[in-house]
Backbone bond lengths (Angstrom), bond angles and torsions (degrees), N, CA, C in turn:
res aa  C-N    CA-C-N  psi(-1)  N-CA   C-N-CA  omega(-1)  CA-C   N-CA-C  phi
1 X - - - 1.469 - - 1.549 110.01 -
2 X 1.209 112.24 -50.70 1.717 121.71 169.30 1.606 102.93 -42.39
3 X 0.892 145.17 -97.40 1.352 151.92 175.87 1.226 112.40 -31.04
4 X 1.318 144.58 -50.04 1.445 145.18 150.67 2.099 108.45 -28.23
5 X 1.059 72.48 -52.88 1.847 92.27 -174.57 1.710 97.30 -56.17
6 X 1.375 113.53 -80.49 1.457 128.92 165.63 1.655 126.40 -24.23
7 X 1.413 111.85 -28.28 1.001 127.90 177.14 1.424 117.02 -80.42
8 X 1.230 105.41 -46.36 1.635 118.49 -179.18 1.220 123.84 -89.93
9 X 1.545 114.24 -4.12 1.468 126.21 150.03 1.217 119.96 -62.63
10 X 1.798 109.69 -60.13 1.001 114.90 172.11 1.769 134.53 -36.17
11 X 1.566 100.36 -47.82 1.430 123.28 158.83 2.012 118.00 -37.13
12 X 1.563 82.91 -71.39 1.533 83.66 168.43 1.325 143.12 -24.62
13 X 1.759 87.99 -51.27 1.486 101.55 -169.08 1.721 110.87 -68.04
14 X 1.674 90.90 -48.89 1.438 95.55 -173.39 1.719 110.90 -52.56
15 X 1.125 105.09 -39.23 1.926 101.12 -176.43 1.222 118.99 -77.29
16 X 1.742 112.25 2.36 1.193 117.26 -178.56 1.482 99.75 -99.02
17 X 1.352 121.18 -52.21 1.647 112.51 -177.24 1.571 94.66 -78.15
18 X 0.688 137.41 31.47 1.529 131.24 150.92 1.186 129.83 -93.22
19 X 1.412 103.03 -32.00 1.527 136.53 172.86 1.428 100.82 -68.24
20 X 1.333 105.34 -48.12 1.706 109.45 -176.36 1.393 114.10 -80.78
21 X 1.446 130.29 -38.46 1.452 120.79 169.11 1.187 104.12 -63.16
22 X 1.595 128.92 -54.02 1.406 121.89 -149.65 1.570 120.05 -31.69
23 X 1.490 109.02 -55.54 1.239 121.21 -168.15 2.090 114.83 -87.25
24 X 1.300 103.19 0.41 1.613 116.62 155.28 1.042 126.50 -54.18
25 X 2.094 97.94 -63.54 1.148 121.13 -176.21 1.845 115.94 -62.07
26 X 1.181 119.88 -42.94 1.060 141.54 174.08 1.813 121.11 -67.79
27 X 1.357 125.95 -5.99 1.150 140.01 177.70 1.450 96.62 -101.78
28 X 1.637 109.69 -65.10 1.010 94.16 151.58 1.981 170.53 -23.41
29 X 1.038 73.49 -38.95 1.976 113.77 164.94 1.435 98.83 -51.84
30 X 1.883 88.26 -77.91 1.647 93.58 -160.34 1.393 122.80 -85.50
31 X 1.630 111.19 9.04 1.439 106.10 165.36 1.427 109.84 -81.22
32 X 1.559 123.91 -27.82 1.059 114.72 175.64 1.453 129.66 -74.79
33 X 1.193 93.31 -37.76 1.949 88.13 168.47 1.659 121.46 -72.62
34 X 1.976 114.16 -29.17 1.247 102.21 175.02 2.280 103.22 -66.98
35 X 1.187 104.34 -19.61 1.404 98.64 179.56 1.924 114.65 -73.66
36 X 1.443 101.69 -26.68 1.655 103.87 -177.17 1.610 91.81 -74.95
37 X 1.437 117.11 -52.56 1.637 109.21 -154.76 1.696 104.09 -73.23
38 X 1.386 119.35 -16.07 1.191 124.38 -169.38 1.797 90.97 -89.58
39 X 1.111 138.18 -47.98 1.383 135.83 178.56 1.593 105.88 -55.08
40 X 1.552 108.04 -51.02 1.555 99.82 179.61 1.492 132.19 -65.16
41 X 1.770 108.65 -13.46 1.308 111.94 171.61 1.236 104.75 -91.87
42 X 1.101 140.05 -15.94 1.661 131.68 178.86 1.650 100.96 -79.52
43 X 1.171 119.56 -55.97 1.626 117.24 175.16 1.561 114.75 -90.42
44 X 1.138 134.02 79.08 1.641 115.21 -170.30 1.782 99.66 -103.50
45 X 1.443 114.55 -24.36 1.504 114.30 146.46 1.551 158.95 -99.82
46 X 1.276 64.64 16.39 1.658 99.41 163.10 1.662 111.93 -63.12
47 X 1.801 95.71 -74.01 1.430 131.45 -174.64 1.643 100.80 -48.86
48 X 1.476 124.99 -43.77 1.431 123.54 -175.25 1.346 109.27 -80.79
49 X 1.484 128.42 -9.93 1.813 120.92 -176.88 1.634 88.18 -102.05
């Protein structure tokens, strides 16, 4: 029962910080691409010389 128990904690946790990175990682994401596509429209002839 101990180990059954232990096991499904373990479980928990993982789907819980997953829950909690998921949406880090993913803010993350799109600050960086609104920051690439937003850099490439401010310089777009820059990038071609």
């Amino acid at each position: 029962m101990m180990i059954g128990l232990g096991v499904t904690e373990l479980i928990i946790i993982l789907l819980v910080l997953l829950l909690l990175l998921a949406p880090i990682v993913i803010i993350m994401a799109l600050i960086y691409i609104i920051y690439k596509i937003a850099t490439k429209d401010k310089t777009p002839h820059q990038d071609e010389k």
